[in-house]
C-alpha positions as a printed NumPy array, in Angstrom:
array([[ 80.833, 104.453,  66.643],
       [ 83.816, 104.047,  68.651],
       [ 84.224, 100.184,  69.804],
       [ 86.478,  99.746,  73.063],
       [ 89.821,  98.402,  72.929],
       [ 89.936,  95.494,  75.074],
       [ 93.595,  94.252,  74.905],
       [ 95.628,  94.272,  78.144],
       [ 96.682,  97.894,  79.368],
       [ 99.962,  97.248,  80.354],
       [100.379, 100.322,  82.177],
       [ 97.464,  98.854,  84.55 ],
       [ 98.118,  97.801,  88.031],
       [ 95.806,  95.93 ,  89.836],
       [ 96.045,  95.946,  93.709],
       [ 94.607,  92.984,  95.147],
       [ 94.365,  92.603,  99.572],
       [ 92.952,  91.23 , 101.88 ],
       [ 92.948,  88.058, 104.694],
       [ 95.002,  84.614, 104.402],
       [ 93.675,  82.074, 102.813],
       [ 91.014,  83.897, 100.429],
       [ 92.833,  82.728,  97.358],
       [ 95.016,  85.786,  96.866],
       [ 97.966,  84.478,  95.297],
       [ 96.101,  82.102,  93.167],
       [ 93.739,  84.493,  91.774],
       [ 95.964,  87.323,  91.065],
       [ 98.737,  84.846,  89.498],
       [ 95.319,  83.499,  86.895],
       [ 94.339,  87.482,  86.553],
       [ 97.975,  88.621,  85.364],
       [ 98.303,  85.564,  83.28 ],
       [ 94.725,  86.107,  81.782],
       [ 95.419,  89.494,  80.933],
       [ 99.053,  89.476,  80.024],
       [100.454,  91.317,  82.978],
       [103.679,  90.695,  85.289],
       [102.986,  89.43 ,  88.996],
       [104.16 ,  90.585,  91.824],
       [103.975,  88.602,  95.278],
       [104.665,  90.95 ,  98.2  ],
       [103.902,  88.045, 100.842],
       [106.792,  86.168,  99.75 ],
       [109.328,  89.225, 100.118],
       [108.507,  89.028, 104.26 ],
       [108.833,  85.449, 104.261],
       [111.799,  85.614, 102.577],
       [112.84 ,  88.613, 105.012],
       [112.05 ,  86.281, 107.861],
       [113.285,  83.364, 106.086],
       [116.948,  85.183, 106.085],
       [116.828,  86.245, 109.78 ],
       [115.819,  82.617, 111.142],
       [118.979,  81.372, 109.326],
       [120.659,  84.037, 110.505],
       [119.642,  83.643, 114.217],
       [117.965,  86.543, 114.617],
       [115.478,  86.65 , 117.697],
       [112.485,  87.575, 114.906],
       [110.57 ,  88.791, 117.977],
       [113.405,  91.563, 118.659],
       [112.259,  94.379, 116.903],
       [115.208,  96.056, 117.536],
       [117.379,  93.111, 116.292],
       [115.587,  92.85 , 113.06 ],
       [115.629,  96.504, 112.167],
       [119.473,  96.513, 112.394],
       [119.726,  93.962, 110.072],
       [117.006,  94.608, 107.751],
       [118.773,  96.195, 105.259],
       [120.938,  93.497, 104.806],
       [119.704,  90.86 , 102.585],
       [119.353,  91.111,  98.882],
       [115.594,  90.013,  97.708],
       [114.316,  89.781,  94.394],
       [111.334,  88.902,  93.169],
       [110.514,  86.972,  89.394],
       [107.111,  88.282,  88.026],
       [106.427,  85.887,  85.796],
       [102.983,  84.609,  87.306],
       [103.577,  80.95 ,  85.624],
       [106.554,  80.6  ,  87.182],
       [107.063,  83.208,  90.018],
       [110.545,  82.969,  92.037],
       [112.142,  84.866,  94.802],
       [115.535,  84.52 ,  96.224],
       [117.842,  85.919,  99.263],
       [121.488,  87.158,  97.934],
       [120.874,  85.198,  94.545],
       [119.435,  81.742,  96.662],
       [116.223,  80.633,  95.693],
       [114.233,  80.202,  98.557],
       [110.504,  79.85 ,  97.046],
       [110.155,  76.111,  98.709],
       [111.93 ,  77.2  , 102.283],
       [109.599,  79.745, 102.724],
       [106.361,  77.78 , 102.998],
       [107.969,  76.308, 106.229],
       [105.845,  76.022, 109.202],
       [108.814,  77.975, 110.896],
       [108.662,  80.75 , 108.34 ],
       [104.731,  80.426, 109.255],
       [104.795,  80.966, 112.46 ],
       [107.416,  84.548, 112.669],
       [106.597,  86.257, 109.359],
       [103.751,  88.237, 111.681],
       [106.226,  89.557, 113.984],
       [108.961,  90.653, 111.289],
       [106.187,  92.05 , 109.276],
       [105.216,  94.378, 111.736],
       [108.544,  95.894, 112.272],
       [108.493,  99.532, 110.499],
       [112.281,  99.241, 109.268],
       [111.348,  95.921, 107.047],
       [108.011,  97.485, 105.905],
       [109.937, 100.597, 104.388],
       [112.871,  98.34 , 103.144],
       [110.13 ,  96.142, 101.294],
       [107.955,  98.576, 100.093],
       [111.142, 100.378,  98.244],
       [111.451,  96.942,  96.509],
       [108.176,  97.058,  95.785],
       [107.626, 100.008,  94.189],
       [110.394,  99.843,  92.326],
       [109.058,  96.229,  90.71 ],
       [105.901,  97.585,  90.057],
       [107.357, 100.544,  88.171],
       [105.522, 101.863,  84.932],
       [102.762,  99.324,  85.695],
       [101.333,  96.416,  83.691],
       [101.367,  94.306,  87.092],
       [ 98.955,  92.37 ,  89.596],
       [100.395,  93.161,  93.238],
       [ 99.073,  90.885,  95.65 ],
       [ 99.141,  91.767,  99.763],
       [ 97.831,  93.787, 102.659],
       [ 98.286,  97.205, 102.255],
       [ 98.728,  97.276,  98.304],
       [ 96.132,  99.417,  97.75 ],
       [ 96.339, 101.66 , 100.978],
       [ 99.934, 101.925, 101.179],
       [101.867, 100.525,  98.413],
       [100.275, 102.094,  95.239],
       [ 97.316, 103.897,  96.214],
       [ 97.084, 105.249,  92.963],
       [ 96.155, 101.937,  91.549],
       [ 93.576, 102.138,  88.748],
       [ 91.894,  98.523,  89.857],
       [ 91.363,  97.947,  93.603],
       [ 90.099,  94.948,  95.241],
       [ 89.987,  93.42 ,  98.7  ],
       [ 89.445,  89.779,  98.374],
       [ 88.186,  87.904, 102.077],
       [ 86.47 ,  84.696, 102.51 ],
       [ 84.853,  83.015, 105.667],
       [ 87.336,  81.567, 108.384],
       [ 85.498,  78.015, 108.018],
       [ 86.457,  78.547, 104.082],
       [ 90.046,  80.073, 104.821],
       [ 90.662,  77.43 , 106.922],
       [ 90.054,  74.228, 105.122],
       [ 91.878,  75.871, 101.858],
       [ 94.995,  76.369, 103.5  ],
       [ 94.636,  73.424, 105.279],
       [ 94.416,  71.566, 101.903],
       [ 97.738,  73.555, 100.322],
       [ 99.343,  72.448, 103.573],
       [ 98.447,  68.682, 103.356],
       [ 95.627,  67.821, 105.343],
       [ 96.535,  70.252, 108.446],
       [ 94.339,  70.02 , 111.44 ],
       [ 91.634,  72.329, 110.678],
       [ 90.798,  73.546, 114.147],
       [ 94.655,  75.204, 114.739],
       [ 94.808,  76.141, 110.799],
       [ 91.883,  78.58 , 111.341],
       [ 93.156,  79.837, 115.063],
       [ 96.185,  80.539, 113.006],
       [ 95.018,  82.386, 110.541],
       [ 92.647,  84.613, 112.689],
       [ 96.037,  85.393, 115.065],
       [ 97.694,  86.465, 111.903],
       [ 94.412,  89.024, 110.888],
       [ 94.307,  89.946, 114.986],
       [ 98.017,  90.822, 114.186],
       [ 98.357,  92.434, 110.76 ],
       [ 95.081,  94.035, 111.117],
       [ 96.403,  95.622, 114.636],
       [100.132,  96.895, 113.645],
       [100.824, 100.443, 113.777],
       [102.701, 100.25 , 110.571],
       [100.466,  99.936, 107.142],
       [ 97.638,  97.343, 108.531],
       [ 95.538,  95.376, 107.184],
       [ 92.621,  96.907, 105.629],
       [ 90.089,  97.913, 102.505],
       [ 92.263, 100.701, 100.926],
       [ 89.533, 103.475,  99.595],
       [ 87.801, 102.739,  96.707],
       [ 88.297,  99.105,  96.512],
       [ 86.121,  96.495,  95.05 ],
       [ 85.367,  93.763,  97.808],
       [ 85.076,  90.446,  96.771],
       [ 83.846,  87.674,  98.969],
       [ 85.2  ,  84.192,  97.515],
       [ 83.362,  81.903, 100.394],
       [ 81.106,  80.563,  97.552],
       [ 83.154,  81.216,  94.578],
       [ 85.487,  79.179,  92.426],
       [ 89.099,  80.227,  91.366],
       [ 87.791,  80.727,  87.828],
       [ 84.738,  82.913,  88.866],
       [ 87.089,  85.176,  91.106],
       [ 89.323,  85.178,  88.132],
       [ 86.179,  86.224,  85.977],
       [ 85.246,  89.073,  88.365],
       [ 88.145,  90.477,  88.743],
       [ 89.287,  90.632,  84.545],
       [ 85.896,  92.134,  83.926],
       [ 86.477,  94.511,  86.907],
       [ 90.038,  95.419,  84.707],
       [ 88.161,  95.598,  81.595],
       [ 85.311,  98.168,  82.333],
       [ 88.128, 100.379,  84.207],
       [ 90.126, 100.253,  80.893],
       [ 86.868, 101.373,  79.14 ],
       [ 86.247, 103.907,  81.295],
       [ 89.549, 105.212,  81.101],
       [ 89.811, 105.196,  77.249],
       [ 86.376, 106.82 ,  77.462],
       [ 87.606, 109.784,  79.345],
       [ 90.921, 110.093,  77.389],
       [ 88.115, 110.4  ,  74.117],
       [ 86.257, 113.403,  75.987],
       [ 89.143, 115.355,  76.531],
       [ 90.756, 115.146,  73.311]])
């Protein structure tokens, strides 16, 4: 009898969406370092994007300003999910980006077509022969459709909310969620690659869940996929 190989496929990319605040970036840094994959933050490539045209006095709510510029700034991104990093023409910027200024424009510049198709070049080309967890919005719809492992992680706005409030300090609750259900009114409503639950992904709803059982999901999720695959690749040999 053939037993399943359950070591990390590091071809495998895993495509997690979905809303602010539903533990995204948390649980897909604990998936990739649970199954020995790179990570891959595509949030933090906009802020940084937005990041770059605050300092650079850009009117962020000039879509015409920000497309000509878009091409400018140099943004990479680490994948190490212990220690990710991103920085702007070699500047690490991972701190400034969590500003409530970044906060408040990354919607706008996000929206802007010319910074989507600069970004998603990037992002493509980090995810490249796979073996990555790419965290975002349109990761699965738009980014890499073709991902083997799909998943669309939400959470309730009362739960959202007092997270994010939490990562933020104690933030008053009441504008915390108003602000993040602008920012799903907005990235759910753009033209350009909204927010949604690409086809064929797994929804999971981490209201009542901790990190760990997310985590759990989400690694057995990867693991029967795997099986599956290596279960196909037996039938046609």
């Amino acid at each position: 009898m053939n037993s399943v190989d359950t070591t990390p496929d590091h071809s495998l990319v895993i495509a997690v969406d979905g809303t602010s605040g539903s533990g995204k970036s948390s649980t897909s840094r604990g998936v990739a370092d649970r199954l020995g994959l790179r990570y891959l933050d595509t949030g933090a490539m906009f802020r940084a994007m937005t990041w770059w045209l605050l300092r650079e006095g850009v009117d962020v709510r000039d879509a015409g300003a920000v497309a000509a510029v878009a091409g400018r700034p140099r943004i990479e991104s680490g994948t190490d999910p212990l220690a990710p990093t991103i920085t702007i023409d070699g500047e690490d910027v991972s701190v400034e980006i969590r500003s409530e200024e970044v906060n408040a424009a990354v919607s706008p510049v996000s929206a802007v077509p010319e910074v989507r198709a600069r970004l998603l070049d990037l992002q493509r080309e980090a995810i490249g022969a796979g073996g990555i967890v790419v965290e975002g919005r349109d990761i699965g719809s738009v980014v890499w459709p073709q991902a083997e492992v799909k998943v669309y992680l939400s959470a309730d706005p009362d739960a959202r909310a007092a997270r994010r409030a939490a990562e933020e300090g104690g933030s008053d609750l009441a504008s915390t969620q108003e602000s993040l259900l602008e920012r799903d009114r907005i990235d759910s409503g753009r033209a350009t690659a909204p927010l949604t639950m690409a086809e064929g992904a797994v929804h999971v709803d981490s209201t009542h869940l901790t990190l760990v059982e997310v985590i759990d999901r989400i690694v057995a999720l990867a693991t029967e996929v795997q099986a599956e695959v290596q279960a196909g690749a037996r039938e046609g040999a």
